[in-house]
DOZANU-548744 format. One record per atom (N, C-alpha, C): x, y, z. Coordinates in steps of 0.05 Angstrom, whole numbers, plus 32768, in hexadecimal, padded with zeros to 4 digits. Layout:
BEGIN
XYZ
...
end
This chain:
BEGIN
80117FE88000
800080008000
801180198000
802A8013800E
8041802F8015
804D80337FFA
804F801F7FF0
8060801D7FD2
804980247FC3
803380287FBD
802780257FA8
801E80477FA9
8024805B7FC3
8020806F7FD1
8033807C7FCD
804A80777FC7
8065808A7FC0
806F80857FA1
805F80717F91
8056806F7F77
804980867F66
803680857F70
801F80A37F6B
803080BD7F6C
803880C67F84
804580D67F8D
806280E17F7C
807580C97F74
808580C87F5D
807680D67F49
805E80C37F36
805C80CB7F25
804880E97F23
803B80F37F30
803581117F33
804D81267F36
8064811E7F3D
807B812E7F48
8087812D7F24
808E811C7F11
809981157EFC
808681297EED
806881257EEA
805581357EE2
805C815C7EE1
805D815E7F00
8064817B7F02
807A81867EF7
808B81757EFE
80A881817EF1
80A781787ECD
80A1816B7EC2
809B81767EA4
8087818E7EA1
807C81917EAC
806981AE7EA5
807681BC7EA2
808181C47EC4
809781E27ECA
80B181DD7EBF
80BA81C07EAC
80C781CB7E97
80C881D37E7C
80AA81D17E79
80A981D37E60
809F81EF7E5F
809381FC7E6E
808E82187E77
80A582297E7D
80B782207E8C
80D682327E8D
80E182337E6F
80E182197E5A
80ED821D7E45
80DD82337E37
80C282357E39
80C1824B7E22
80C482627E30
80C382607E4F
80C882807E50
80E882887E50
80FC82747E4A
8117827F7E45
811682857E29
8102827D7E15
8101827F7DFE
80FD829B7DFD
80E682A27E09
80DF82C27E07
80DC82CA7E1F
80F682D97E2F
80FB82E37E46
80EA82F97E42
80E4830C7E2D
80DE83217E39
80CE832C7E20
80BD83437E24
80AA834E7E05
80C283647E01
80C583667DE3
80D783837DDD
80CF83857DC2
80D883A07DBC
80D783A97DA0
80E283A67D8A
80E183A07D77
80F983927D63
811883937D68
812583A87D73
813783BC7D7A
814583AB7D96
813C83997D9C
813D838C7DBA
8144836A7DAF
815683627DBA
816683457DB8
8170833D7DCF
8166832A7DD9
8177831B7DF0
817582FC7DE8
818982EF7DFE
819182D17DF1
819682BE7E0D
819982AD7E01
81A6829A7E21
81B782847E15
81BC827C7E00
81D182757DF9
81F382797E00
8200826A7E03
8219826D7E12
822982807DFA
8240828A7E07
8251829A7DF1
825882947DDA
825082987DC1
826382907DA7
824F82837D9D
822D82757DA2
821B826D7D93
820B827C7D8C
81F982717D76
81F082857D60
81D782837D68
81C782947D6B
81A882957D6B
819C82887D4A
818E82807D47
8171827E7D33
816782957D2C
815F829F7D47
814982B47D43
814B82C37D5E
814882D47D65
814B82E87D82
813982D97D93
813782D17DB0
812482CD7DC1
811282E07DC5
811782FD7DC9
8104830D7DCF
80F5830F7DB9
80D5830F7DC2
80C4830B7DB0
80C583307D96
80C1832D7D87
80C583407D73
80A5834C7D6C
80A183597D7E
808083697D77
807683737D5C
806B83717D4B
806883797D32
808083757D1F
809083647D19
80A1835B7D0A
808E83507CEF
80A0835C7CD7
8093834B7CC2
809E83307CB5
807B83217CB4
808683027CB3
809182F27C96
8092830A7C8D
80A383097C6E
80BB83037C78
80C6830E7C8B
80E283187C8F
80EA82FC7C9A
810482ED7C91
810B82D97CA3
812082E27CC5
812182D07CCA
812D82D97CEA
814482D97CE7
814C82F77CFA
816982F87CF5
817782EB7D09
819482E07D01
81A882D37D09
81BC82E87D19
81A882F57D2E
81BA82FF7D46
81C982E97D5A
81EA82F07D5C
81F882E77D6E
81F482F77D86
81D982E67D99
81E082FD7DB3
81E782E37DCD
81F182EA7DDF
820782DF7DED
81F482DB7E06
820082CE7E17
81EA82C67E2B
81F982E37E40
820682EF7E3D
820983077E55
820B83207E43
81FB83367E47
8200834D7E3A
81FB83477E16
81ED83477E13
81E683397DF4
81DD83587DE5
81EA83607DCD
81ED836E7DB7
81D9837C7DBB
81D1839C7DBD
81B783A67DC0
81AD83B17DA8
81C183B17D92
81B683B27D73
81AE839F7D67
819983AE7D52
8182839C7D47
818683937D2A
819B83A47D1D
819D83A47D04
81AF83847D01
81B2837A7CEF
81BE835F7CE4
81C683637CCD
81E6835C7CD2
81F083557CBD
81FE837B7CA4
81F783717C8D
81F983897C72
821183987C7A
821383B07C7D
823283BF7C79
823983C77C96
822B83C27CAB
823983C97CC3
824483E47CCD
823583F77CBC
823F84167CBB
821F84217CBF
8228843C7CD8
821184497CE0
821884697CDD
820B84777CDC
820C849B7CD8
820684AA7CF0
820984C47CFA
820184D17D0D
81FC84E67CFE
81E984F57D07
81E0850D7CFE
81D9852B7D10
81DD85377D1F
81D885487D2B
81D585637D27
81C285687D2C
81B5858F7D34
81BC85947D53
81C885B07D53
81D185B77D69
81C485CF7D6D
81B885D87D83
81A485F27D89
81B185FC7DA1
81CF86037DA7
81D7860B7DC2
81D6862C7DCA
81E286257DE2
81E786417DEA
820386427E00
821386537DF1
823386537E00
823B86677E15
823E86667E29
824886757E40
825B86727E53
826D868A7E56
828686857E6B
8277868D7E85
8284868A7E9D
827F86887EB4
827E86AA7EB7
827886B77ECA
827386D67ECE
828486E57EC1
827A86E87EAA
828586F57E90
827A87117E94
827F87247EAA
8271873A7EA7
827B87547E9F
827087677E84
827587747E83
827E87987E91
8269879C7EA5
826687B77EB5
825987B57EC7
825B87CC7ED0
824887D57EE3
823187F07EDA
821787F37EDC
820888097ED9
820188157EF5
8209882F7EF8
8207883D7F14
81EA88477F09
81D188427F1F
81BB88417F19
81B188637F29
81BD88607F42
81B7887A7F55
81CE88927F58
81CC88A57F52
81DE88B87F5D
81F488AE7F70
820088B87F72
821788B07F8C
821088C57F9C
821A88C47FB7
821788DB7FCA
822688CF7FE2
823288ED7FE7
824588E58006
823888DC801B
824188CE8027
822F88D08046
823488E3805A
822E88EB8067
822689018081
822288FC809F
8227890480AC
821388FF80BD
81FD88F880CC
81EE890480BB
81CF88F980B5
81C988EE809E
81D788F1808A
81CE88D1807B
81D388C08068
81D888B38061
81E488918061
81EF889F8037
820788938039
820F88A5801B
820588868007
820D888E7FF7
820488797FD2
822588747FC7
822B88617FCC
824588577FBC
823E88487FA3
8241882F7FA2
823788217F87
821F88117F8B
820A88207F78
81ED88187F79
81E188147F62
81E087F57F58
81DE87F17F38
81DC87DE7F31
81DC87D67F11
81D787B47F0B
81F487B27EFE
81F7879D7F04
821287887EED
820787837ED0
821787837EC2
8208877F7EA1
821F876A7E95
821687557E8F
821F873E7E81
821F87477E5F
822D872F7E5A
822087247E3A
820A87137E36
81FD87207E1E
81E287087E1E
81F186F77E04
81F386D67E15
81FA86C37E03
81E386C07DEB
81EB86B87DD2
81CE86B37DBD
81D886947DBF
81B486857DB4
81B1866A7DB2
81BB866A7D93
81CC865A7D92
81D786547D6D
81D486407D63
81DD862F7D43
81D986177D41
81F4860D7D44
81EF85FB7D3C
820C85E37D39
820A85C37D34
821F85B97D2B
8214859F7D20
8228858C7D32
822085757D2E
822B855D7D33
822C85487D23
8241853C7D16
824C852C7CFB
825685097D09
825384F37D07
825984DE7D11
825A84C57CF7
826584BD7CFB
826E84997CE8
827D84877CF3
826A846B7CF8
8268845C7D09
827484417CF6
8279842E7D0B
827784177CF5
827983F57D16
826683ED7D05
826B83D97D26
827583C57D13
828E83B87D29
8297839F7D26
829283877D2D
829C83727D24
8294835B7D25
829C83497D41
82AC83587D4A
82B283517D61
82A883557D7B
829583457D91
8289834D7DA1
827583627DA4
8269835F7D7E
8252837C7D86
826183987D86
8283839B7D88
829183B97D91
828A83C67D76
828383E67D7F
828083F97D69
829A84137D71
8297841A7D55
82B084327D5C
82A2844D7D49
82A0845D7D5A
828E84787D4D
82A884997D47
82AF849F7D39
82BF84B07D34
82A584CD7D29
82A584E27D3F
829984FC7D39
82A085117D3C
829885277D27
829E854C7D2F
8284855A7D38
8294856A7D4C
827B857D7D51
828885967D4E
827785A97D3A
827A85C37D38
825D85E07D48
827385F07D54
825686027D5F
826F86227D61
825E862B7D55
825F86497D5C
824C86617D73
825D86637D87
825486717D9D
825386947D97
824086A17DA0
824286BA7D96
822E86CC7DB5
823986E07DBA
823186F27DD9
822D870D7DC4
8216871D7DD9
822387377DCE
821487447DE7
8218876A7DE8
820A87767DFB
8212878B7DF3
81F987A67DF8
820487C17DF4
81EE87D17E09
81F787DD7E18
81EE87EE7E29
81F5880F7E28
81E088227E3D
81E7883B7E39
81DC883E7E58
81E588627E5E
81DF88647E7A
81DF88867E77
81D588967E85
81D488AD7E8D
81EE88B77EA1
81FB88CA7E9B
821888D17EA9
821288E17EB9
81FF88EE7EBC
81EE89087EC9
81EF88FB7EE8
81FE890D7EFF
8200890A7F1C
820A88EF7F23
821E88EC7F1F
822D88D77F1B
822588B77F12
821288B37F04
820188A87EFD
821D88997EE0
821A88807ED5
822888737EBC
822C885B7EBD
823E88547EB6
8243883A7EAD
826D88357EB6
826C88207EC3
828E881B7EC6
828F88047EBB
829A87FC7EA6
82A787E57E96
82BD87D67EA0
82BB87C17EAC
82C787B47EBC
82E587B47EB3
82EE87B27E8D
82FB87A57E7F
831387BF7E78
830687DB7E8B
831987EA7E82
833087F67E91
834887FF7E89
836288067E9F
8357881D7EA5
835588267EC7
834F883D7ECF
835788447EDF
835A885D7EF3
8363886E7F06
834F886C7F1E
834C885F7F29
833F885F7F45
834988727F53
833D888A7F58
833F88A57F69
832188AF7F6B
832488C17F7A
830F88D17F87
82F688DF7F6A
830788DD7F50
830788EE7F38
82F688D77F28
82F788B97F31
82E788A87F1C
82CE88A57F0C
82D788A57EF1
82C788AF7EDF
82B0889B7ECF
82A488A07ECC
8285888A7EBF
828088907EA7
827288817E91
8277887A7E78
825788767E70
8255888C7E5C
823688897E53
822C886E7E40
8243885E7E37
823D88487E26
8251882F7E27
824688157E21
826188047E29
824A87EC7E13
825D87DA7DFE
825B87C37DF2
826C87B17DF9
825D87977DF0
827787807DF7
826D87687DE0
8280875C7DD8
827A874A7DC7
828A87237DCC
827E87187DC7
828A86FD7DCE
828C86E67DB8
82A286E07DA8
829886D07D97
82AD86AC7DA1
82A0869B7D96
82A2867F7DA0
82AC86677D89
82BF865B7D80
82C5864B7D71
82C9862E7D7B
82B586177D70
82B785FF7D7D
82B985EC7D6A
82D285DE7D70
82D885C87D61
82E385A87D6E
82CF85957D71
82D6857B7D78
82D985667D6E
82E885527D6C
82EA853C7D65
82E485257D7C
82D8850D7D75
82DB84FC7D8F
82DB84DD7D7B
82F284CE7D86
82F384B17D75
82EF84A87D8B
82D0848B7D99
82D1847B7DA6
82CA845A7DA1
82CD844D7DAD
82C8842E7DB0
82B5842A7DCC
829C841B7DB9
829384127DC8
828083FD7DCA
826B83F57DDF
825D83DC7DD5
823D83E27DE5
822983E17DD3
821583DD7DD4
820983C97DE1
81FF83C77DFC
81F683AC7DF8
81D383AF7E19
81C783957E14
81B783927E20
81B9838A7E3F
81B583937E58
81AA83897E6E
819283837E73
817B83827E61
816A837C7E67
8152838B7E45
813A83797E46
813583817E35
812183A07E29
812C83A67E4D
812183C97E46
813483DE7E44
815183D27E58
816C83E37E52
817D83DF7E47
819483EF7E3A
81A983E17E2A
81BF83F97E3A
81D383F77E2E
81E884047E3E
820684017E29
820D841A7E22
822784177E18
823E842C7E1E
825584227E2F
826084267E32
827884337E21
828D84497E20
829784477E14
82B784537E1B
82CB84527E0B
82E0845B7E0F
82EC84637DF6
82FD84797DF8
830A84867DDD
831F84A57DE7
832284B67DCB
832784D37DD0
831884DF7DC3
832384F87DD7
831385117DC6
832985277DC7
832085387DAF
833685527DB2
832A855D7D98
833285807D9C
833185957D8B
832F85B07D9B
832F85BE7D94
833285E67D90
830D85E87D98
832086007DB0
8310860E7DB8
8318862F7DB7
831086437DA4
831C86577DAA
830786767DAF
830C86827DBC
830186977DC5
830186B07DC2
82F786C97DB2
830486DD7DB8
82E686F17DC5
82EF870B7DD2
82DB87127DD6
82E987317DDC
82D387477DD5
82E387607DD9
82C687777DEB
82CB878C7DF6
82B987A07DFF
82C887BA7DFE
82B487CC7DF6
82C387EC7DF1
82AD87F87E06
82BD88107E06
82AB88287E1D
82A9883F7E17
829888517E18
82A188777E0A
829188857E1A
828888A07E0C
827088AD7E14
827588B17E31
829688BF7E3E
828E88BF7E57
828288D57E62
828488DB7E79
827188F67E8C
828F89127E7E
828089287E72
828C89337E6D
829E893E7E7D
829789407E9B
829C894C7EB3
82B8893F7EBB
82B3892C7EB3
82C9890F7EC2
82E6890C7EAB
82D9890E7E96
82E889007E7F
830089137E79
830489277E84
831E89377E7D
833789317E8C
834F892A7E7F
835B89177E86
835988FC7E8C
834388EC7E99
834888D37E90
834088C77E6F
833788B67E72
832C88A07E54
831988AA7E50
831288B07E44
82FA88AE7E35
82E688A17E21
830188987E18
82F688797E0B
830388697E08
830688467E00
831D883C7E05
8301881B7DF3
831D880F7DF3
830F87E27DEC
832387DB7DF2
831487BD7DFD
832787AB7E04
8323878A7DEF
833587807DEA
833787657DD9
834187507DE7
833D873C7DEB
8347871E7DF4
834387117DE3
834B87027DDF
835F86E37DCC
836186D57DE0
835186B67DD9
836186A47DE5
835586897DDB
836B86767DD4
8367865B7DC0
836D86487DCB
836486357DC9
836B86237DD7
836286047DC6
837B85E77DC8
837885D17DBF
838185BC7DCC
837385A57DD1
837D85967DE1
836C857A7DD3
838285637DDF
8375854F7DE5
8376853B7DFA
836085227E01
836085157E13
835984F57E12
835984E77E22
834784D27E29
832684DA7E2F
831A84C87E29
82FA84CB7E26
82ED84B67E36
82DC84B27E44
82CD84957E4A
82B484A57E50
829D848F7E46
828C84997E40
826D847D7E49
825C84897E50
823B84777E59
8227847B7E42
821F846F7E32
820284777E30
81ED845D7E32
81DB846C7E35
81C484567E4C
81A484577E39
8199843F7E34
818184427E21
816B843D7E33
815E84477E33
813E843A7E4B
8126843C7E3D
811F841E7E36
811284167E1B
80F784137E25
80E0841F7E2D
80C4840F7E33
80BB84057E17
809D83F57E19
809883EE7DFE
808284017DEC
809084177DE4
807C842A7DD8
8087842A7DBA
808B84117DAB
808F84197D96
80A6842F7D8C
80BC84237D99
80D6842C7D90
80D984467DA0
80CD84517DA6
80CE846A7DC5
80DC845A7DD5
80FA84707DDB
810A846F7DF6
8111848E7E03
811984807E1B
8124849F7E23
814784957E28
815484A77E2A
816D84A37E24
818384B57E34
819584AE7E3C
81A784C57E4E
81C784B27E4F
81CD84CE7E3F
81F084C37E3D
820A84D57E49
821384C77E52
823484D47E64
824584D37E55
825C84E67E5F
827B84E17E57
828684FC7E64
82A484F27E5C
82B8850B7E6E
82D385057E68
82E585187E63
830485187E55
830B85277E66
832285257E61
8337853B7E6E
834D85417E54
834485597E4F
8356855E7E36
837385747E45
838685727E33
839A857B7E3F
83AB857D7E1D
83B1859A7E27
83B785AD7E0A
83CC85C77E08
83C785D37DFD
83CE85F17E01
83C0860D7DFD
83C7861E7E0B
83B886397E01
83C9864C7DF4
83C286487DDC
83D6865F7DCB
83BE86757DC7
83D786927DBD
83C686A57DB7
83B686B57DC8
83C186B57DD9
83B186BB7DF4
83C086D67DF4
83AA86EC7DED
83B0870C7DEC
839C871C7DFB
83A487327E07
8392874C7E08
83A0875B7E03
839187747DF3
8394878E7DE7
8381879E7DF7
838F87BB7E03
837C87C57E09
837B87F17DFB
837087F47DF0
8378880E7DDE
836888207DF4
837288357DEC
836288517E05
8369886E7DFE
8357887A7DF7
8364889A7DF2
835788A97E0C
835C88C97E0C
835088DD7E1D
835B88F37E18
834989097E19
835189207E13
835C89317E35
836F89377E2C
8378894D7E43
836E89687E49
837689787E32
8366898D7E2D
8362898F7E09
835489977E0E
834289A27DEC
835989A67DDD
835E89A77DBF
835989927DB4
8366897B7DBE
837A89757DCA
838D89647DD6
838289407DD3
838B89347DC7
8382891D7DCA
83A289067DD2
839788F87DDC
83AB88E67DE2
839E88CA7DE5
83AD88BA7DD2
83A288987DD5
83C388897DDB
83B2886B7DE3
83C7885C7DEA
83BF88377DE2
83D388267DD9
83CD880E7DD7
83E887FC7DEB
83DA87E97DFB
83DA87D87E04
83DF87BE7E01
83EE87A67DFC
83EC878B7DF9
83FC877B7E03
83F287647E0C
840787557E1E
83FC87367E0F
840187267E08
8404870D7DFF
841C86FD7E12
840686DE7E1A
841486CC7E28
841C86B57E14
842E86A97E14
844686947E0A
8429867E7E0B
842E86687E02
8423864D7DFF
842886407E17
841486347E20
840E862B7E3E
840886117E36
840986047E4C
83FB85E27E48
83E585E27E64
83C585DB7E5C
83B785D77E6A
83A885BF7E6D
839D85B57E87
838D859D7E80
837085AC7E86
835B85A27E72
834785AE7E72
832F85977E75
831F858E7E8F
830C857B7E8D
82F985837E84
82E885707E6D
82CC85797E66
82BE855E7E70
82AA856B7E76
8293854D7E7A
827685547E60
826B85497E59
825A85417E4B
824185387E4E
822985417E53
820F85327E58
81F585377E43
81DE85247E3E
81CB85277E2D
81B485187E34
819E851A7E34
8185850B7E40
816F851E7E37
816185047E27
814A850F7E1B
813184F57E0B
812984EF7DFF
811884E27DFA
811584DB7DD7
811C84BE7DC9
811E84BD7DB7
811084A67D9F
8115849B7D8E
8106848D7D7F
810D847D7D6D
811684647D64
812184547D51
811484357D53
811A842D7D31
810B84187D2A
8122840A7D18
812383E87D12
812583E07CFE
811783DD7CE8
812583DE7CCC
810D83D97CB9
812283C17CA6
810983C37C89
811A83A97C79
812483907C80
811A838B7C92
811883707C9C
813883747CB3
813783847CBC
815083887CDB
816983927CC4
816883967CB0
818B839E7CA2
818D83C47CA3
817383CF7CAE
817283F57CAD
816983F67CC7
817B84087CDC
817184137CE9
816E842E7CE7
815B84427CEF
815984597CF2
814884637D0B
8154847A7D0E
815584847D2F
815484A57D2F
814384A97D43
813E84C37D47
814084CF7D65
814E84E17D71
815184E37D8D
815085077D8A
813D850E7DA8
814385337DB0
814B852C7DCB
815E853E7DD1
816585437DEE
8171855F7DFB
817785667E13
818985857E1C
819C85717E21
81B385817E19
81D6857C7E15
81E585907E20
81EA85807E3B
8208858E7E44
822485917E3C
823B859E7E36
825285A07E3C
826285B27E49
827285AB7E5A
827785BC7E6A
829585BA7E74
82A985D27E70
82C185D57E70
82D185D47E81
82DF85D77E9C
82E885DE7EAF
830985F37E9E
830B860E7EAD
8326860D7EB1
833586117E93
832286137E7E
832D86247E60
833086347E5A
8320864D7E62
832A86637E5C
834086757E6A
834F86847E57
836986917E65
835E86AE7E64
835E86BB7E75
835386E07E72
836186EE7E80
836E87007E66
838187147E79
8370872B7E7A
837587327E96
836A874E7EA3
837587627EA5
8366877E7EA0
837A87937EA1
838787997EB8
838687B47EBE
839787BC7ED9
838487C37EE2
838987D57EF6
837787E77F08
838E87F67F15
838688107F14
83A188297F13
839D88327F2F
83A888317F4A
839A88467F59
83B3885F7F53
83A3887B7F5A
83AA88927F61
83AF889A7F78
83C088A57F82
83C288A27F9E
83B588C47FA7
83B988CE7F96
83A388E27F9A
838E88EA7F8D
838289067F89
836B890E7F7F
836B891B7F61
8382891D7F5F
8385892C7F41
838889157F33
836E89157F1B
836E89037F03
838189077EF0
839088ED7EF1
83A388F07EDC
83A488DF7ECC
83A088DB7EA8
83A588D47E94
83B788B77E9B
83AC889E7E9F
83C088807EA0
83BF88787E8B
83D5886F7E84
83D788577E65
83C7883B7E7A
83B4882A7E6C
83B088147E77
83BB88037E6B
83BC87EB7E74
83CC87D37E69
83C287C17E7A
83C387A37E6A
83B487907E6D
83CD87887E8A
83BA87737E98
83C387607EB3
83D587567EA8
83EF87527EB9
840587367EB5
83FD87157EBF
83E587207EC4
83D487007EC8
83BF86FB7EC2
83C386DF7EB6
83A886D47EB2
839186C67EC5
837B86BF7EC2
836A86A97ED5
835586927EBF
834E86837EC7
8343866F7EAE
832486717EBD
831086717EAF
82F686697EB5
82EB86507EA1
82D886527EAB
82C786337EA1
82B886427E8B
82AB86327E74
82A3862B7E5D
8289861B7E5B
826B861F7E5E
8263860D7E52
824A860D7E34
824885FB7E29
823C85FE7E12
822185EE7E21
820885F67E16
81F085E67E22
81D285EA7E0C
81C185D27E02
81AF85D77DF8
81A785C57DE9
818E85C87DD3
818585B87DC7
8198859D7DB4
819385867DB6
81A5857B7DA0
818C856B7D99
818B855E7D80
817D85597D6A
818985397D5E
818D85217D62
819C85117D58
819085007D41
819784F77D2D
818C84E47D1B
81A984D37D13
819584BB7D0E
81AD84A27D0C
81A084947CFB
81AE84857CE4
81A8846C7CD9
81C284507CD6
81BB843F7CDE
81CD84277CE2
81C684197CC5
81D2840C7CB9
81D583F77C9E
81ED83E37C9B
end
């Protein structure tokens, strides 16, 4: 009766376990729902799939199944198969370029007035006036080609952008009321003079190269992740100038009266690169959202690094007197870190039976400089007394570097074949 009782029991136990294995096999078959664009495998390293496990949502059944090699760890997150193994990048650039407190003046808004006894005097009471950066275009150029080896791709691209600032202000000179231009050599005394007008201009030249290696691949069949490593290097160069006139007629005899200042400064380097980008795939029909890293340390030189600074003033009627200024620094070696970021929301599909991919991505794009720019500063003259006297200005014997960053729309299109 005991034997014929652990009989039964055997064969119900033999029963269950063919079910739940015939149920685990198909769900290793199709681990997971994804979009054509999506391949995972369980096959050991170096065997060939048939056909992808992940089920292929609207695939056409014309099309036979492609012969993806995907690996049982990290398996290939491209969809395309096979044909020429060469992909394109395409980019629109919509940025906007800015140095760190790039300020041009000061506008004295209130009268000045001594203080007293009874009551409280007006020294400097006013706004700061910048450059207004403009949003510009610029492109982004890439050619890709993946190899046959472990899925690795290697992408070689330029990016070109032109940065451009400008600003022009005016002010009333009436009761000590104007404008002081940060950028100009002056006489600090009791006698200091204000300036009915002041411009400044900023122009931006951007040129990059970046060659990297890297590899595409799947953790799962909603993320993919590719890592990468390479260089980057090219010219960054800068120049930017502001003039001042129109001073208080009261003031302007003997000192400046009008005067500009010019900076130069260029700069080229290169570096090591390593780099993230990260895919986060839900299933909306080829809709992802997307966010990619990287960061170099370029290390270069700064040539060309000038200020000029010109200045006239009349003494007495007709009397004029001008003067020019220039100091240029020697070729320097700098290391300059940039980091790199982009996240935004994008769109791609295979077609022709998996041999075309095409891809569409918008995102905001960071870059951001540390420690590139070189800016020589003028002087600042004191007087030790009250009688205004006529100074030649001349630019600082030193420089200081500020940060750099470019930021704004980017626009990407890709096709893989």
């Amino acid at each position: 009766m005991l034997r014929k009782y652990f009989m039964r029991l055997r064969i119900v136990a033999l029963m269950a376990s063919s079910l739940y294995g015939a149920q685990n096999e198909e769900m290793q078959a199709q681990p997971c729902l994804s979009s054509p664009s999506r391949t995972m495998a369980s096959q050991p390293r170096g065997q060939v799939n048939s056909a992808p496990p992940c089920k292929q949502l609207g695939a056409d059944p014309s099309c036979p199944s492609g012969s993806v090699y995907n690996y049982s760890i990290t398996p290939p997150a491209r969809c395309t198969v096979g044909n020429y193994d060469l992909f394109l990048t395409a980019d629109f650039l919509w940025w906007k370029g800015a140095e760190d407190d790039f300020s041009l003046g000061f506008v004295q808004t209130v009268d000045f007035a001594t203080s007293t006894t009874t009551a409280h005097g007006v020294d400097a009471y006013g706004d700061i006036v910048s450059l207004d950066y403009k949003w510009m275009p610029g492109f982004r150029a890439g050619l890709g080609f993946l190899t046959s080896y472990d899925s690795w791709d290697v992408l070689l691209s330029y990016t070109w952008y032109q940065g451009h600032a400008s600003k022009s202000f005016s002010s009333s000179t009436n009761g000590g009321l104007g404008i002081e231009n940060f950028w100009q050599s002056k006489v600090v005394s009791a006698a200091d003079q204000q300036y009915g007008s002041s411009q400044g201009s900023w122009k931006l030249q951007y040129n990059m190269f970046d060659l990297e290696m890297g590899r595409d691949f799947l953790v799962s069949c909603g993320l993919s992740l590719r890592p990468s490593l390479g260089v980057e290097g090219g010219w960054v160069n800068r120049i930017w100038s502001t003039s001042w006139g129109d001073a208080d007629p009261a003031s302007a005899s003997g000192l400046v009266a009008n005067g500009s200042y010019v900076n130069q400064s260029n700069y080229w380097g290169a570096g090591p690169k390593l780099g993230l980008n990260t895919t986060w795939k839900p299933d909306w029909q080829g809709f992802h959202f997307f966010g990619n890293f990287g960061g170099s340390i370029l290390s270069g030189k700064v040539f060309k690094n000038s200020a000029t600074i010109t200045s006239s003033s009349t003494l007495a009627a007709p009397t004029l007197l001008s003067s020019e200024s220039k100091i240029q620094h020697k070729d320097v070696w700098k290391m300059v870190p940039h980091l790199q970021y982009i996240a935004g929301l994008g769109w791609g599909k295979c077609f022709n039976c998996n041999k075309v991919y095409m891809g569409l991505r918008v995102g905001y794009e960071v870059n951001y400089f540390w420690n590139i720019p070189q800016t020589i500063y003028p002087v600042v003259i004191f007087s030790l007394d009250d009688v205004p006297n006529f100074v030649v200005g001349s630019p600082n014997r030193s420089n200081r570097s500020r940060s750099l960053g470019l930021s704004g729309l980017t626009v990407d299109a890709k096709i893989e074949f």
